[in-house]
C-alpha positions in Angstrom: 0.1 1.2 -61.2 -2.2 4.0 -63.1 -2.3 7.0 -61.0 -4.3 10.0 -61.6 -2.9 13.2 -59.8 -6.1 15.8 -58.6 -3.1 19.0 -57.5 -2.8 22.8 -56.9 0.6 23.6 -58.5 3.1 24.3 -57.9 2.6 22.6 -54.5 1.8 18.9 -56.3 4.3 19.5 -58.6 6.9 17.1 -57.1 4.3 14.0 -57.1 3.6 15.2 -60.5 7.6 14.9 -61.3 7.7 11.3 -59.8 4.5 10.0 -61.1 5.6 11.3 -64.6 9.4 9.9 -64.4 8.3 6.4 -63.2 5.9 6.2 -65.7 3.2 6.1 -63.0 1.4 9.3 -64.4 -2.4 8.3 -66.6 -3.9 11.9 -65.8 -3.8 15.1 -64.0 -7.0 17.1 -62.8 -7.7 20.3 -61.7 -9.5 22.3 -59.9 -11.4 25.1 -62.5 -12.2 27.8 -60.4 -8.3 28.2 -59.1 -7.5 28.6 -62.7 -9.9 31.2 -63.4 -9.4 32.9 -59.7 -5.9 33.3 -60.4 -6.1 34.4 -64.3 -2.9 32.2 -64.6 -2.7 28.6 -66.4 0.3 27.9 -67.0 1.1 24.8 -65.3 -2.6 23.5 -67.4 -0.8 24.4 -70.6 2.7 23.5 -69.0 1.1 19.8 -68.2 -0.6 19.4 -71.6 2.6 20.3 -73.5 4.0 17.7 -71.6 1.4 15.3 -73.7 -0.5 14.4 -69.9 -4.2 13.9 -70.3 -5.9 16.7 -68.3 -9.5 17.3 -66.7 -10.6 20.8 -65.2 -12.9 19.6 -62.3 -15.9 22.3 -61.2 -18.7 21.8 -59.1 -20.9 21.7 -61.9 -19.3 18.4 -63.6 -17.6 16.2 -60.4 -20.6 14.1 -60.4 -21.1 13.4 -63.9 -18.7 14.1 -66.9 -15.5 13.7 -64.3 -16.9 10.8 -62.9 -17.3 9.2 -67.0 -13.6 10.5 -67.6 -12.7 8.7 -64.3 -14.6 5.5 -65.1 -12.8 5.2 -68.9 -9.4 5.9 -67.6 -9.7 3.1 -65.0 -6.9 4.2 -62.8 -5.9 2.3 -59.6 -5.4 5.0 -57.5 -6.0 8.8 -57.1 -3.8 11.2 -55.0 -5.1 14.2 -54.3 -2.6 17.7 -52.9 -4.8 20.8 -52.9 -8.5 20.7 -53.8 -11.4 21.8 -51.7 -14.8 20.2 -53.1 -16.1 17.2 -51.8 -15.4 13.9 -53.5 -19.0 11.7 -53.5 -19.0 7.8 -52.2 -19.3 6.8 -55.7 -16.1 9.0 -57.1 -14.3 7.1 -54.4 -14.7 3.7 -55.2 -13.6 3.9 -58.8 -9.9 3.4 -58.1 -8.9 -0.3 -57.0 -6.9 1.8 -53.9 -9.3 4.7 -53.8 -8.6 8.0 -53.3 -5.4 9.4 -51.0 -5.1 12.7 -49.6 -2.0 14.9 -48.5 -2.5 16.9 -45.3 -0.5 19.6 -44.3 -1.6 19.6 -41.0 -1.6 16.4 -38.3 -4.8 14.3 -38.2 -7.1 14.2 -36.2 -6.2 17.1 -33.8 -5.6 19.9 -37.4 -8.4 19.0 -39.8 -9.8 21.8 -42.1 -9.3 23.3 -44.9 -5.7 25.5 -43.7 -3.9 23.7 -41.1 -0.8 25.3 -41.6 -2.4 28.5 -40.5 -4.1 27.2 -37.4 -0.6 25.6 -36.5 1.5 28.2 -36.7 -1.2 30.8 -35.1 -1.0 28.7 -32.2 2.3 28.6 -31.9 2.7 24.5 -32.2 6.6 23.5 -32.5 5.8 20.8 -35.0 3.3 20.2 -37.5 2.8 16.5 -39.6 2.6 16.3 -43.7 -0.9 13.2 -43.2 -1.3 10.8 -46.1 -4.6 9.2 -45.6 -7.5 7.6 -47.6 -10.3 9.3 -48.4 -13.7 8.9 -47.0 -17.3 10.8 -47.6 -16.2 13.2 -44.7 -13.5 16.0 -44.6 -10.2 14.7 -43.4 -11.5 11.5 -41.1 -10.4 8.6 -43.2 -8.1 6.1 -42.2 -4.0 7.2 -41.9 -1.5 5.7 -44.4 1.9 8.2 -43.5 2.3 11.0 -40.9 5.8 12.5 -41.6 6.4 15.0 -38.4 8.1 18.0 -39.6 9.1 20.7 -37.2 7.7 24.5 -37.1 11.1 26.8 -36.3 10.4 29.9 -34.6 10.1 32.9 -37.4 9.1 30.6 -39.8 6.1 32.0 -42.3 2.7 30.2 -43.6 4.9 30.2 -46.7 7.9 28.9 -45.7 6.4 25.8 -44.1 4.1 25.2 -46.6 7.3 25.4 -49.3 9.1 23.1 -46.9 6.8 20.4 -46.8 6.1 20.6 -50.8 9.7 19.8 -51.1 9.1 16.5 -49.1 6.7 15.8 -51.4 8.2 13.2 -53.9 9.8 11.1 -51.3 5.9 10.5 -49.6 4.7 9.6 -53.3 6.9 6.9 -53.2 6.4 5.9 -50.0 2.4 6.1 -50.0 2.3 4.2 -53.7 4.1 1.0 -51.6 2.7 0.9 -49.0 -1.5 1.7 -49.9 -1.4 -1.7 -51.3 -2.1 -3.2 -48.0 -4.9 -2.4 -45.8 -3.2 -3.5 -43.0 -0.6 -0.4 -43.3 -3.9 2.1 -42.5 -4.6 2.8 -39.1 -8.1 4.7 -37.9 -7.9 8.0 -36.6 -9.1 8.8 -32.6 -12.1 10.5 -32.6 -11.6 12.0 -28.9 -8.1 13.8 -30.8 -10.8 16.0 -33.4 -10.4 19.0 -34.1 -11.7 21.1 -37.0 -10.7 23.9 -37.9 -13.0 26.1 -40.1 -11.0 28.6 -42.6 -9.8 31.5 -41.3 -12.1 34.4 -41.5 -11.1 38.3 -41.0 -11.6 38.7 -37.9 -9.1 35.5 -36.8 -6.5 37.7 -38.6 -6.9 40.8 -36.3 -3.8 41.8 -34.0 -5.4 42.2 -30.4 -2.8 44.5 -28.9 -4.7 44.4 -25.8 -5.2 41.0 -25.3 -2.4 39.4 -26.9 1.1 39.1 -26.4 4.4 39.8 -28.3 5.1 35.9 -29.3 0.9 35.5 -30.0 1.1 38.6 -32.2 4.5 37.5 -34.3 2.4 34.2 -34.9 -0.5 35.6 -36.2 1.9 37.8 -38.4 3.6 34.4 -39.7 0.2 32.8 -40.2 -1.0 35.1 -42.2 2.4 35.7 -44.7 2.1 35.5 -47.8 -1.9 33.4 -47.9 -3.5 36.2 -46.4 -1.8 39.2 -47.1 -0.3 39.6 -43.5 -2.0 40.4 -40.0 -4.6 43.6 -39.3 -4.1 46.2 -37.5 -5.3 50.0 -38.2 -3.1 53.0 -38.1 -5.0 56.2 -37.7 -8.8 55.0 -38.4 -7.3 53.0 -41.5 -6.2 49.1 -41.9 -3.2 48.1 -42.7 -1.5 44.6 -42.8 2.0 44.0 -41.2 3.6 41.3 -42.7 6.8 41.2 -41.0 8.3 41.5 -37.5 11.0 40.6 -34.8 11.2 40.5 -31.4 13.2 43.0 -29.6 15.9 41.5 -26.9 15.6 43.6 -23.9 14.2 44.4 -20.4 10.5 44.6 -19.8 9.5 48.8 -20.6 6.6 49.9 -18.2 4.2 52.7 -18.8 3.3 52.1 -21.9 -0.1 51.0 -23.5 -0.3 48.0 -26.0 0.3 49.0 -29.6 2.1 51.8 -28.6 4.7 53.0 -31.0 7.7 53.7 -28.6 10.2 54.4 -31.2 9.8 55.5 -35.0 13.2 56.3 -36.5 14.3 56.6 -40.2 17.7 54.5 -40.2 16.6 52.1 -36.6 13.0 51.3 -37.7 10.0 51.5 -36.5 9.0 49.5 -32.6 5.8 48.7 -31.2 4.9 47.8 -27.2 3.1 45.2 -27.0 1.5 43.2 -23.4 3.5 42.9 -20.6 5.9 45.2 -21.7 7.8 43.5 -24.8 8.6 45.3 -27.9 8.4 44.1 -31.5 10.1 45.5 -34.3 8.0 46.2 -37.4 9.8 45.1 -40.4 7.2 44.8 -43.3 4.0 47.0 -44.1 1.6 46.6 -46.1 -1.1 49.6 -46.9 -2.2 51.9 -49.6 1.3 53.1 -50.3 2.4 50.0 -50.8 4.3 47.1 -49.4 7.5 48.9 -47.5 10.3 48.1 -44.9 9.4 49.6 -41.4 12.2 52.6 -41.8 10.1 53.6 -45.0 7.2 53.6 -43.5 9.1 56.3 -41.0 9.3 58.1 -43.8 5.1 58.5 -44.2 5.5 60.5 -40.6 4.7 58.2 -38.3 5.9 59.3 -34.9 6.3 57.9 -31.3 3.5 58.1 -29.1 0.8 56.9 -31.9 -0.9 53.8 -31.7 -1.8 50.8 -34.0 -5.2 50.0 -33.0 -7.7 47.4 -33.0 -11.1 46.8 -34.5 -14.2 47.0 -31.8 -15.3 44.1 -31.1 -18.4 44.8 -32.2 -17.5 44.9 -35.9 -15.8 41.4 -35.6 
């Protein structure tokens, strides 16, 4: 079977390890403006080396000169891990088993274009890795795998996301078995659909009023390391706090949400939060860098301040 791999890296790069060693590999594509965004092509060059036939795919060439580089290399099928522009009805029916796409995120009820972000805000307890076939919509064609893999309490954006990517090569060879048969796809239910649009600022804001301890440790894991961390401000200016535990004790009254209750060089730095629970604030991010919560002690933050919220209004 000819495959053509369309990847982000280093999050495809375990397909591309078991396409290459099988001998399944017949091209790699990506997408241009990542390369350019991140100033950084060295899994391009790293690929190439490797003597791989390569195509940098932009908005400005999917419909034509990629769709003339698909048509010559004739492959049979085309998995794709990381890539955000649409793919037309006539890219699709090039490949004799069209086009396959890896979810990180269950299907229907977590389409979009970052599941993992959605999941974990949420607090869900288990999230799926979706295999399924491409159609001319986002994230509705028919399912080929859903491999469930569990969320642990604490657990980052990033750490999920690396977890999955590691599960990775063992799908590749499941999916390249079993998309020879139609009969192995099943529909999705559209009364299960849910999409979810990309996160924007505002869904990244800590709500110290309105949200409680757990909500606000899963927005913080959400948002580590894709978006910097959650918002708050400290003082009229924004920060991001990338980092924090929850603090094992009785309920404190007489407090106000985002209240820091206790700011100490050596213990760290704790913040109240609804109905009386305290979280610990391990990682800051802000204009004097990325520091540990006793660090940020150090800048003279004292009890009885406050990490605030945006109005409304600006959201």
């Amino acid at each position: 079977m000819k495959v053509i791999l369309i990847g982000s890296f280093p999050v495809s790069h375990q397909i591309y390890h078991y396409l290459s060693k099988n001998n399944y590999l017949h091209g790699v594509c990506f997408q241009e403006f990542e390369i350019q965004h991140t100033q950084d092509d060295f899994w391009v060059k790293s690929v190439q080396n490797e003597g791989v036939d390569t195509f940098l795919i932009n908005k400005d060439n999917i419909n034509q000169t990629f769709k003339t580089w698909l048509e010559d290399k004739t492959p049979d099928l085309i998995l794709v891990c990381g890539f955000s522009l649409k793919i037309s009805k006539d890219l699709l029916s090039i490949p004799r088993y069209g086009f396959l796409n890896i979810h990180f995120g269950k299907l229907p009820e977590n389409r979009g274009p970052n599941p993992l972000f959605w999941s974990i805000k949420r607090g869900e307890r288990q999230t799926a890795i979706t295999i399924h076939q491409m159609d001319k919509n986002w994230d509705t064609g028919k399912i080929l795998i859903e491999q469930p893999v569990p969320i642990i309490p604490g657990e980052t954006l990033g750490m999920v996301h690396s977890k999955m990517s590691n599960m990775l090569e063992e799908l590749t060879k499941q999916a390249l078995v079993l998309v020879i048969s139609p009969s192995n796809f099943k529909s999705q239910l559209a009364t299960h659909a849910v999409y979810n649009n990309r996160p924007k600022a505002h869904d990244m804001y800590i709500d110290w009023e309105q949200q409680t301890a757990d909500d606000i440790e899963q927005l913080i894991n959400a948002c580590n390391p894709k978006y910097g961390g959650a918002t708050t401000y400290y003082q009229g200016t924004p920060i991001k706090i990338m980092e924090v535990s929850p603090v094992d004790s009785q309920p404190i009254l007489g407090k106000t949400p985002g209240q820091i209750v206790h700011a100490h060089p050596q213990e760290g730095l704790f913040v109240y939060c609804k109905y009386g629970k305290l979280l610990k604030v391990n990682i800051i991010s802000s204009d004097a860098g990325i520091l540990s919560g006793t660090k940020y002690v150090h800048l003279g933050i004292q009890p009885g301040q406050y990490f605030t919220t945006p109005l409304k209004t600006t959201w």
